[in-house]
C-alpha positions as CSV (number, residue, x, y, z in Angstrom):
1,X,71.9,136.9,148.7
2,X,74.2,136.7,145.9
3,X,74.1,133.3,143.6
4,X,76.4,132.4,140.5
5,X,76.5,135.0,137.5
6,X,73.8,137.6,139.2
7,X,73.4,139.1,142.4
8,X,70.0,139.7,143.5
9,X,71.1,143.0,145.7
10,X,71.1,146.4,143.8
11,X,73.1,148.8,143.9
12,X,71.4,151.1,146.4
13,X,71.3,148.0,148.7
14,X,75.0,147.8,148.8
15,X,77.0,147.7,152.3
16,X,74.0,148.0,154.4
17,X,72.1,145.1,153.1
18,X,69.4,144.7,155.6
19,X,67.9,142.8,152.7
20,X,69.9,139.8,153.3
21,X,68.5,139.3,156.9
22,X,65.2,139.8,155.4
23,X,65.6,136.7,152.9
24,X,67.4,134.7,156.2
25,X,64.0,135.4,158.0
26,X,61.3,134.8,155.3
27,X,61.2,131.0,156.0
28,X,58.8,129.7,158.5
29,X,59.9,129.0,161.9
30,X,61.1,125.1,161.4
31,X,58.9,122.4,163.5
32,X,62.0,120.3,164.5
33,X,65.8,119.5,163.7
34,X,68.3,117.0,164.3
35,X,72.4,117.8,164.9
36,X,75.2,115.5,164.8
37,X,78.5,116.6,165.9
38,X,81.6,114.6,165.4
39,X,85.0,116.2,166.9
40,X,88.0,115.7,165.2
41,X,89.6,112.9,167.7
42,X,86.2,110.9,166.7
43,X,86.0,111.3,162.4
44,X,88.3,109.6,160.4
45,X,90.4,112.3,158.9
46,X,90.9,114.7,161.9
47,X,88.1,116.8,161.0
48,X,85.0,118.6,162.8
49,X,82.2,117.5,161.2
50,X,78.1,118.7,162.3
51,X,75.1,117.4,160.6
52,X,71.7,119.6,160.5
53,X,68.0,118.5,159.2
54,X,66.2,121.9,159.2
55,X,62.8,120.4,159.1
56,X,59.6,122.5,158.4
57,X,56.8,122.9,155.6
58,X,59.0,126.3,154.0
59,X,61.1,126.5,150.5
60,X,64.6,127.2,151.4
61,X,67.0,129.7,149.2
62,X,70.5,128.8,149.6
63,X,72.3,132.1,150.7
64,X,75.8,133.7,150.1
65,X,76.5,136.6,152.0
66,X,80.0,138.6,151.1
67,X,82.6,139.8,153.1
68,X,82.4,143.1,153.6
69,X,83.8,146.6,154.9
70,X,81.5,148.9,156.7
71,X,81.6,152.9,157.7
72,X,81.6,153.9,161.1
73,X,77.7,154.0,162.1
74,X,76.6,151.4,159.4
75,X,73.4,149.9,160.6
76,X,72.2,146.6,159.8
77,X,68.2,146.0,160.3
78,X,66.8,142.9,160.9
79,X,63.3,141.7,160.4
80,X,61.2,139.0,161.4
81,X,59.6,136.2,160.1
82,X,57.4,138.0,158.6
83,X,59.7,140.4,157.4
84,X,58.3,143.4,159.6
85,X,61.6,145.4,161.2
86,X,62.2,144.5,164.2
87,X,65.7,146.4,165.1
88,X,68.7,147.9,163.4
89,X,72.4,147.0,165.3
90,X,76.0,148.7,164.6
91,X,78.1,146.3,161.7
92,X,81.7,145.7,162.9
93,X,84.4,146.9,160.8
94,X,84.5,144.4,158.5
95,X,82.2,141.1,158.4
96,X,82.9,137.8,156.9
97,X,81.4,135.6,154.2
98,X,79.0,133.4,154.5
99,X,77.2,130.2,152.7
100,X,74.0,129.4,154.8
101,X,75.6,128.1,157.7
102,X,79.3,128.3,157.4
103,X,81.7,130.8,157.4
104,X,85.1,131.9,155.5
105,X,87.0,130.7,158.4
106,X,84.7,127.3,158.4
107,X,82.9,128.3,161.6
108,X,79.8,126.3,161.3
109,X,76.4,127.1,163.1
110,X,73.7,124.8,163.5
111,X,70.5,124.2,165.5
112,X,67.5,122.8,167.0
113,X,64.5,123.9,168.6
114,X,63.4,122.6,172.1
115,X,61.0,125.2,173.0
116,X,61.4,124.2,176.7
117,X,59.3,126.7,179.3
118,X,56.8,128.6,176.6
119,X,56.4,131.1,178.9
120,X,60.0,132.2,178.9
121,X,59.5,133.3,175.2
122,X,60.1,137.0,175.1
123,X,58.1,138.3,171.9
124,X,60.2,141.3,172.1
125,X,63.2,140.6,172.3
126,X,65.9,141.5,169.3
127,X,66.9,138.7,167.7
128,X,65.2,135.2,166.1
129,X,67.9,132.6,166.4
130,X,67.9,132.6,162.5
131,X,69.5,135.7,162.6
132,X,72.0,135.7,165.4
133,X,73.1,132.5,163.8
134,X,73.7,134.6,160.2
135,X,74.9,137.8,162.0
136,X,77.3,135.8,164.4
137,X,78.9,133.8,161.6
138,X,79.6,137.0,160.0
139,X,82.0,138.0,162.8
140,X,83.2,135.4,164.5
141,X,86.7,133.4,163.5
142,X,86.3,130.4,165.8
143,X,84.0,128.8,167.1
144,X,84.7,130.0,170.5
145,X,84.3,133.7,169.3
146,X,80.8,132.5,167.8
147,X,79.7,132.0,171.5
148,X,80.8,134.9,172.9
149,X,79.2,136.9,169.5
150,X,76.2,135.2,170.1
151,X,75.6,135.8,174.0
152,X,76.7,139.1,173.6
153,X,74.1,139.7,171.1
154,X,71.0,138.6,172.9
155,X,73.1,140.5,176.2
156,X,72.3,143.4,174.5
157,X,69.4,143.5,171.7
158,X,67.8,140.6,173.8
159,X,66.4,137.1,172.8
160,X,63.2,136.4,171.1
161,X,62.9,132.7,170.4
162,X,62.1,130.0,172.5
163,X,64.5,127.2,173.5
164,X,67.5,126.1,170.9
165,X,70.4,124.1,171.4
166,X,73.2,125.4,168.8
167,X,75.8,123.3,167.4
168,X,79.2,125.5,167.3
169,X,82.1,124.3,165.8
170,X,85.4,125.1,163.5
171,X,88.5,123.3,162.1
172,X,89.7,122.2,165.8
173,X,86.8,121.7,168.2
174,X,83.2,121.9,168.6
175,X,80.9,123.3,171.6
176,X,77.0,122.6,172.1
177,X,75.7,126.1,173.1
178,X,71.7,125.9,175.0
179,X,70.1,129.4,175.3
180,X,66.4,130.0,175.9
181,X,64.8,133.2,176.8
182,X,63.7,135.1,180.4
183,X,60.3,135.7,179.8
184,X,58.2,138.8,178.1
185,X,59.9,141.7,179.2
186,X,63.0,140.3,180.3
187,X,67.0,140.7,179.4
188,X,69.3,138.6,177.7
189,X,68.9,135.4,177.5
190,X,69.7,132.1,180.0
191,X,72.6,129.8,179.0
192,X,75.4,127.0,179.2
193,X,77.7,126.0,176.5
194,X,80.0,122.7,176.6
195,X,83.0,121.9,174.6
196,X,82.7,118.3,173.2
197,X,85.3,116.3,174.7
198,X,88.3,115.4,171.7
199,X,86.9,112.1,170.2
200,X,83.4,112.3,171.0
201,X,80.2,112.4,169.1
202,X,77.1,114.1,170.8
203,X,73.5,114.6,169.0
204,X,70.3,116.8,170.1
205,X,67.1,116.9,168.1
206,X,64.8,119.4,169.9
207,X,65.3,118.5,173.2
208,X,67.6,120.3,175.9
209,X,70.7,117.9,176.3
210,X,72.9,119.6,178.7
211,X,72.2,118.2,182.4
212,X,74.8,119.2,185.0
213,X,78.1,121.3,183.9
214,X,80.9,122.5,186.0
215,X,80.7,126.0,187.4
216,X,84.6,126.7,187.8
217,X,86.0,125.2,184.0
218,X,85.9,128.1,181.5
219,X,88.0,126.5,179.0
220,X,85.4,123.4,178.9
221,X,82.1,125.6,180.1
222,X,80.7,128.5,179.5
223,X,77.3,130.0,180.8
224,X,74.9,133.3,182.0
225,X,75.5,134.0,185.5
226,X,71.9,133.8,186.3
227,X,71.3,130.4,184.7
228,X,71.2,128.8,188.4
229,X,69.4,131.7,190.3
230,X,66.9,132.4,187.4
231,X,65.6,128.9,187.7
232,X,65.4,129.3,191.5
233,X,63.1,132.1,191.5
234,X,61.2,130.5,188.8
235,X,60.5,127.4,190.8
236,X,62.0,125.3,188.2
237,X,65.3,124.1,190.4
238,X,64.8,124.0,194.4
239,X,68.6,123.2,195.7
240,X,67.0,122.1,198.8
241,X,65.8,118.8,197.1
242,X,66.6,118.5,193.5
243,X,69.9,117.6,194.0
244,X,72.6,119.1,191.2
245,X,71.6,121.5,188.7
246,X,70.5,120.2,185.8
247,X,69.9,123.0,182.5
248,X,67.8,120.5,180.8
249,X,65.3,119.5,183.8
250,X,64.8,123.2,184.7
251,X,64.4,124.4,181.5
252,X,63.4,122.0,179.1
253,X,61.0,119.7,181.8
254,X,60.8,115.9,179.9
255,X,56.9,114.1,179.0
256,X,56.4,110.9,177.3
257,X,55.7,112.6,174.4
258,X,58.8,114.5,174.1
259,X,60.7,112.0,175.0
260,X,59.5,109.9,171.9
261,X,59.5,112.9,169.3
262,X,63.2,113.9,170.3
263,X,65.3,111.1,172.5
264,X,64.2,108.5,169.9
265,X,66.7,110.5,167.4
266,X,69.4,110.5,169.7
267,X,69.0,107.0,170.9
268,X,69.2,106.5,167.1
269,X,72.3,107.9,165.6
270,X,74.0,106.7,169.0
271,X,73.2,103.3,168.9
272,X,74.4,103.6,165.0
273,X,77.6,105.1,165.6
274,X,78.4,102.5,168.5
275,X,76.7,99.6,168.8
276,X,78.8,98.1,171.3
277,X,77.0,100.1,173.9
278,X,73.5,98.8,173.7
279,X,71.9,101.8,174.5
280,X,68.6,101.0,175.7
281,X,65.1,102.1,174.4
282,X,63.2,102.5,177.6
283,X,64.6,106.5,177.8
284,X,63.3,107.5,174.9
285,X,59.8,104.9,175.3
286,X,59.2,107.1,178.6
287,X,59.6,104.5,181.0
288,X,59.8,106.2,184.5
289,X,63.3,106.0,186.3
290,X,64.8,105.0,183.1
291,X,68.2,106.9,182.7
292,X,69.0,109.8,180.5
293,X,71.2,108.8,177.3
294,X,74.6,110.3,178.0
295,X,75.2,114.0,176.2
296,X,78.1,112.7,174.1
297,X,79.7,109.2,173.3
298,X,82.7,107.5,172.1
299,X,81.5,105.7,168.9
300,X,83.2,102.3,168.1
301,X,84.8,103.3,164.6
302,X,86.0,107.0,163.3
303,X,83.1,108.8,161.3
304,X,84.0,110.4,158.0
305,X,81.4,113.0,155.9
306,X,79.7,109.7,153.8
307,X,79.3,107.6,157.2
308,X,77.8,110.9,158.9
309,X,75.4,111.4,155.4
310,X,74.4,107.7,156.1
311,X,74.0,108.2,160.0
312,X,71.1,111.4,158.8
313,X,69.4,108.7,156.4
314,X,67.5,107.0,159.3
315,X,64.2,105.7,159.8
316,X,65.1,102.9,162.6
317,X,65.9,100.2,160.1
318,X,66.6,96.9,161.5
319,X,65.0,97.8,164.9
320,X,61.8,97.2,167.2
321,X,61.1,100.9,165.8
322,X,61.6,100.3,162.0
323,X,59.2,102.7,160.0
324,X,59.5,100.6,157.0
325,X,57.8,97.4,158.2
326,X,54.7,96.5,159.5
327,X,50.9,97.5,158.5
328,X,51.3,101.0,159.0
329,X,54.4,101.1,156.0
330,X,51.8,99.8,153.3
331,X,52.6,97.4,151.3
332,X,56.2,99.1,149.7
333,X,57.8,99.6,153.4
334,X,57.0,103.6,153.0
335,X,58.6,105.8,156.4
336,X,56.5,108.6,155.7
337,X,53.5,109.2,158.3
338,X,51.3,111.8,157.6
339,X,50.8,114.4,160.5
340,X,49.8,115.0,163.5
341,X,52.3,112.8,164.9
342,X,49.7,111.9,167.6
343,X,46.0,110.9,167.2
344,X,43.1,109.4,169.1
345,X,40.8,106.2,168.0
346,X,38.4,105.4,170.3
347,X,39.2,107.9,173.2
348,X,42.9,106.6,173.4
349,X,46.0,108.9,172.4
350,X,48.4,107.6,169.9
351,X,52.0,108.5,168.3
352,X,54.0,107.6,165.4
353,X,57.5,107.6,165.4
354,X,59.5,110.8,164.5
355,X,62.6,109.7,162.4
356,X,65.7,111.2,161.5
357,X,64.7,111.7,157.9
358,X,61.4,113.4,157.4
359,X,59.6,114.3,154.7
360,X,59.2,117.4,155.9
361,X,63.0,118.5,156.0
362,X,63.2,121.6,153.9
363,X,67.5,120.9,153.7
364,X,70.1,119.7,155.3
365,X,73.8,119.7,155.8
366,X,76.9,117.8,156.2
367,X,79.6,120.5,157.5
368,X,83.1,119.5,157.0
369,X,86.1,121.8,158.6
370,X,89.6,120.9,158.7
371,X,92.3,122.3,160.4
372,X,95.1,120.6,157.9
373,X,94.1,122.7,154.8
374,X,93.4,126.8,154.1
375,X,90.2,127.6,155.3
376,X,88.8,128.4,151.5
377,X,89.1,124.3,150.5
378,X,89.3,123.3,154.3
379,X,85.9,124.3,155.1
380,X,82.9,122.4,152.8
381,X,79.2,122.4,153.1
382,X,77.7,119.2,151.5
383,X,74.1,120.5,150.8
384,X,70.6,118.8,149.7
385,X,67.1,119.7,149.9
386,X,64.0,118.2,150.9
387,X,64.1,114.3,152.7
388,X,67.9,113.6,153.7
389,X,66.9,109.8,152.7
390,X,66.2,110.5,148.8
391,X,68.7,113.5,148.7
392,X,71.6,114.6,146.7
393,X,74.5,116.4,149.1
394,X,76.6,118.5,146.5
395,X,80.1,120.3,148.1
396,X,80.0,123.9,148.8
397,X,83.4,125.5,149.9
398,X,84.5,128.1,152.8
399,X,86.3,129.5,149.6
400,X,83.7,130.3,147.3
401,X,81.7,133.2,146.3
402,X,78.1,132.1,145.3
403,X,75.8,129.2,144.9
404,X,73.8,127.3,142.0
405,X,70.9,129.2,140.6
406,X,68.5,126.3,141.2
407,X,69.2,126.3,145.0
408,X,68.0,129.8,145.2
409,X,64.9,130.0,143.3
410,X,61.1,128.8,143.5
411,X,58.5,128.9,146.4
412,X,56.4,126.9,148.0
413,X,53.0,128.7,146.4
414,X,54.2,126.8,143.3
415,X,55.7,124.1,141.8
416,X,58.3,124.9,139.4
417,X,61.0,122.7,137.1
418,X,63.9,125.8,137.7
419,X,63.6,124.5,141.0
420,X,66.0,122.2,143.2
421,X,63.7,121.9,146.1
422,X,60.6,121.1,144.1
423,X,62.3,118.9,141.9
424,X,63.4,116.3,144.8
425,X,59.7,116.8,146.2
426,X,58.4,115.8,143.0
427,X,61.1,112.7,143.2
428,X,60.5,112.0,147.0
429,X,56.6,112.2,147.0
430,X,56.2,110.1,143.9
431,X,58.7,107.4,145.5
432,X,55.5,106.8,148.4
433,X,53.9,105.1,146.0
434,X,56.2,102.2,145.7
435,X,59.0,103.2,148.4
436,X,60.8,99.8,148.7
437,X,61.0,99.8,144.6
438,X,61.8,103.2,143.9
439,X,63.8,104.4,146.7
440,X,66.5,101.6,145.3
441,X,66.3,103.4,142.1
442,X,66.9,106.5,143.8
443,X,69.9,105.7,145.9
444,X,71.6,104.1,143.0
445,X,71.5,107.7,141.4
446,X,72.4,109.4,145.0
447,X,75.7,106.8,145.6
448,X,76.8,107.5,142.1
449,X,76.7,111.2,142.5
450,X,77.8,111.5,146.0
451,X,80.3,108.8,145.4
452,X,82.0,110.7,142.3
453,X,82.5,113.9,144.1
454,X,84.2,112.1,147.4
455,X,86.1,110.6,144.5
456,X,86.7,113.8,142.9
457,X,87.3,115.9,146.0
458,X,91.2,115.3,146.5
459,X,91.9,116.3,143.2
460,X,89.8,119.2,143.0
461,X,91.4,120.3,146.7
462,X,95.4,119.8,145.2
463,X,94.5,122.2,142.7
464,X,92.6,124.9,144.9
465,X,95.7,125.0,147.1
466,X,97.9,125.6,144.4
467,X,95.9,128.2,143.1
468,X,95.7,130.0,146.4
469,X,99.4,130.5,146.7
470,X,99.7,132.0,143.6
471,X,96.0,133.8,142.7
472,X,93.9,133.9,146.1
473,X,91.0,135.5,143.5
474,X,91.3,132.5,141.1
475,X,91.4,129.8,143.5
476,X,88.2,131.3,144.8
477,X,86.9,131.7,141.6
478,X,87.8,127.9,140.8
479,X,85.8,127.0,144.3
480,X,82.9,128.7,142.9
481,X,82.9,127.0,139.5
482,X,82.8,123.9,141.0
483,X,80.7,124.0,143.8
484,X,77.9,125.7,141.3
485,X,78.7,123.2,138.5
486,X,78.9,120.5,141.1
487,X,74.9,121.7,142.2
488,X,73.5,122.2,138.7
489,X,74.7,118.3,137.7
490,X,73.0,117.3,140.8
491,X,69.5,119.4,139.5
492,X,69.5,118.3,136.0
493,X,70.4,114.4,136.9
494,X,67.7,114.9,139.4
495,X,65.0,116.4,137.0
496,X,66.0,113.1,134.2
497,X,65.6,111.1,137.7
498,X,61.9,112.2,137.8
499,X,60.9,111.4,134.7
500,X,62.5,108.0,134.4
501,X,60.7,107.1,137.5
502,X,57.4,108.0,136.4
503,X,58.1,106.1,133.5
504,X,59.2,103.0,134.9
505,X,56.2,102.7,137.5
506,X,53.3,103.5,135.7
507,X,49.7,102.7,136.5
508,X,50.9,100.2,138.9
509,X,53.3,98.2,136.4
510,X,57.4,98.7,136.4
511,X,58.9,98.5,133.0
512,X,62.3,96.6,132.5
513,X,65.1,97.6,130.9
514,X,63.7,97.0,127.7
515,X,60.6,99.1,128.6
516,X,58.4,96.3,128.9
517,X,55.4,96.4,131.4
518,X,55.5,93.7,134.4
519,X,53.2,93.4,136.9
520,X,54.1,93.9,140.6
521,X,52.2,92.3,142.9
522,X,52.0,93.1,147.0
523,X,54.8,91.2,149.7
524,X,53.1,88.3,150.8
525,X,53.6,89.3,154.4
526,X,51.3,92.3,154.0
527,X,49.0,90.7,152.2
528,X,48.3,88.1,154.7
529,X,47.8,90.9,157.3
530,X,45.2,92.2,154.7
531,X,44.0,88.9,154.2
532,X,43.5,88.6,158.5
533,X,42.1,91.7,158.8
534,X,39.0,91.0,156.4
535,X,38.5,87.6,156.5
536,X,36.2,86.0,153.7
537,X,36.4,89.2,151.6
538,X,38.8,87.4,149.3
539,X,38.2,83.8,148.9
540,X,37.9,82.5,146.2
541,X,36.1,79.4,145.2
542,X,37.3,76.2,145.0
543,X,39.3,75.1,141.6
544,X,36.8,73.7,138.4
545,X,34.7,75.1,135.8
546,X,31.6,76.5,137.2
547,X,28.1,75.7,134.5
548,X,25.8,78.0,134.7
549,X,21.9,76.7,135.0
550,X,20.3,75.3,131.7
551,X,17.9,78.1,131.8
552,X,19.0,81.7,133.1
């Protein structure tokens, strides 16, 4: 893991660097995700473009891993989640770089966990999907290549996860790659991956998406030659009367529950991106014989990187499942619910909603490739920790060789001001207290950043190219200076963010400009819910000057 000015990897460590996968693995396994993918016939520019919420309680360390050349019989070990070595595998002759989850050659990697049939988890098996995505980035030029990296992989060091549907893509098309495992004791791993039709958007948020493929179409699908006949001997597919296939009824099995926590998502950012369809909520409600929401859609208007940021800022505004209205928002229209998602009052099980932006995202990522420029400035990965709502995306590029200091340090035993990821927790949590007030403040801030760096970005990219033809090494090295500088504007306006805020809502005032104390009062509509749900507790009296008795 190398960030700007230092590496952390010694000398001895050097070429082998089993370290690296160490660092990839440290994080907790995350409780849910959400992916976007936009193809290039569908985003405004003629880009690939795939969004990803890694949600989970863990502190995440922005990585850089260099290219490198490796001896015949180099190992590279890999280790858990808890950092115990699991196996070593043979490195290639050469491996690429890599920033988190995008490659030199803007091959971009992204996922989310559906879990599926628990008992085809094999605890065994090789590889965590955490590390085949790192390891398969490092070797693969297309996105294509990724696939066949990654199948091979769990082929032959087998597949230890559970359920995950990967987002695939590169600087001409994207695929959606679902891959779950065969059990304890079992090879490999059972698969289908899809190309995204040109112009199409598709989403998946912890649910399996892919229902039935074609079986004779390898330049559109891709898949484990057991996939079909692992499910019949399972007894989760009976050809006799299920009708066609279907990878996400056999493996991935839909409940009400499920349905709410992970179709809600997609229902979401489709009905966003095209409104003209009027996708229905009864899908993702649960109601029986309601149809599936198609795997990928036209949207009405081309998406570029700051409508795709927007589209991961979602907590159902403006519809029947808004988390910013009603009692259970307070009286500042906060999203946040505090978990378990479900709960019981008076024998009877409940949910909240699961939106698109959590509090409990640890980052997230707005991966741009494009085929019209080099991959160093063509490739960029717009990164921001914690909540996607009250984040900062900053650009990192394919080109570049390390990452901001304050991306990379702090953990989550302790807060700490060096750190990016606590600082936006400190920014987001205090923001609950007065979410309809602050988180205004707070987007003001965001636009303006985000805003001057889209502003900034064809400049910066002129320049890049023209260095590249003449210095590859300094037009990397300019990549690098800006992406870092770039992060550390977005830290330090972040940390002055904090404080202002505290400032300006203090013990339940907000100060104007002039640093003057007003008081804020509650929206009458929740107060008349407050004032319905206790009747009498707040009357007052009728108007006059009350005397008190003579003698008392």
């Amino acid at each position: 893991m190398e960030y700007y000015g230092e590496t952390s990897l010694g000398s001895d460590m050097h070429g082998n660097r089993p370290f690296l996968l160490a660092l990839l693995a440290a994080a907790l396994p995350v409780f849910g995700c959400t992916n976007l993918i936009v193809t290039r016939g569908a985003s405004r520019d003629g880009s690939v473009i795939i969004t990803y919420t890694c949600d989970g309680e863990f502190h995440p360390r922005l990585t850089h891993i260099p290219a490198a050349d490796h001896k015949p019989g180099e190992m590279l070990e890999i280790k858990d989640w808890n950092g115990t070595p699991r196996l070593r595998i043979p490195q290639p002759a050469h491996t690429y770089a890599v920033t988190d989850i995008m490659n030199e050659h803007q091959v971009v990697i992204a996922e989310t966990t559906f879990d599926g049939r628990p008992e085809l988890e094999n605890p065994k098996g090789g590889l965590d999907y955490w590390p085949l995505m790192s390891i398969t980035l490092q070797r693969a030029r297309t996105a294509q290549e990724a696939i066949q990296v990654m199948t091979a992989l769990v082929a032959e060091f087998g597949y230890a996860s559970t359920g995950e549907s990967f987002s695939i893509g590169d600087a001409k098309e994207a695929w959606l790659l679902e891959m779950i495992g065969p059990g304890p004791g079992g090879k490999g791993a059972l698969w289908v991956a899809v190309r995204i039709p040109d112009g199409m958007v598709c989403a998946h948020a912890n649910k399996a998406r892919i229902g039935t493929f074609p079986l004779n179409d390898p330049e559109n699908c891709l898949y484990a030659p057991d996939v079909v006949g692992f499910a019949t001997r399972k007894g989760y597919y009976d050809p006799r009367t299920d009708g066609p296939f279907r990878f996400s009824e056999a493996y991935c099995p839909a409940t009400p529950q499920k349905l709410r926590y992970t179709e809600s998502r997609v229902w979401s950012l489709f009905r966003r991106a095209a409104p003209s369809l009027n996708l229905p909520l009864d899908y993702c409600r649960g109601t029986a014989g309601a149809r599936p929401y198609p795997l990928w859609i036209k949207p009405d208007a081309p998406i570029d990187v700051k409508g795709a940021m927007a589209l991961m800022r979602d907590h159902y505004e403006g519809t029947p499942l808004d988390m910013t209205r009603g009692e259970d928002a307070g009286p500042f229209g906060s999203p946040l619910r505090a978990r378990p998602m479900t709960f019981k009052v008076d024998g009877t099980t409940y949910s909240w909603e699961r939106p698109i932006s959590t509090q409990q995202t640890g980052c997230s990522y707005v991966a741009n490739a494009r085929a019209f420029l080099p991959d160093p400035v063509g490739g960029v990965l717009w990164y921001g920790v914690d909540d996607s709502f009250t984040t900062c995306y900053f650009p990192l590029y394919a080109g570049a060789t390390g990452v901001p200091a304050a991306y990379v340090q702090g953990s989550i035993k302790r807060f700490s001001w060096d750190s990016a990821w606590w600082v936006f927790n400190l920014v987001a949590n205090y923001a609950q207290l007065k979410f309809s007030y602050m988180s205004k403040d707070i987007g003001r801030v965001q636009g303006e950043l985000e805003g001057n760096f889209l502003l900034l970005q064809p400049a910066i990219e002129k320049t890049a190219c023209e260095m590249l033809k003449g210095d590859p090494e300094r037009g990397r090295r300019f990549l690098t200076d800006y992406g870092v500088s770039a992060g550390e504007q977005v830290f330090r306006r972040w940390k002055d963010l904090a404080e202002e805020l505290f400032t300006k809502y203090n013990d339940g005032y907000v100060r104007d400009a002039a640093g003057v104390p007003g008081e804020l009062g509650y929206d009458e509509a929740w107060l008349r819910s407050v004032i319905k749900a206790r009747p009498g507790r707040f009357d007052l009296p009728g108007e006059g000057v009350i005397k008190s008795p003579v003698n008392y």
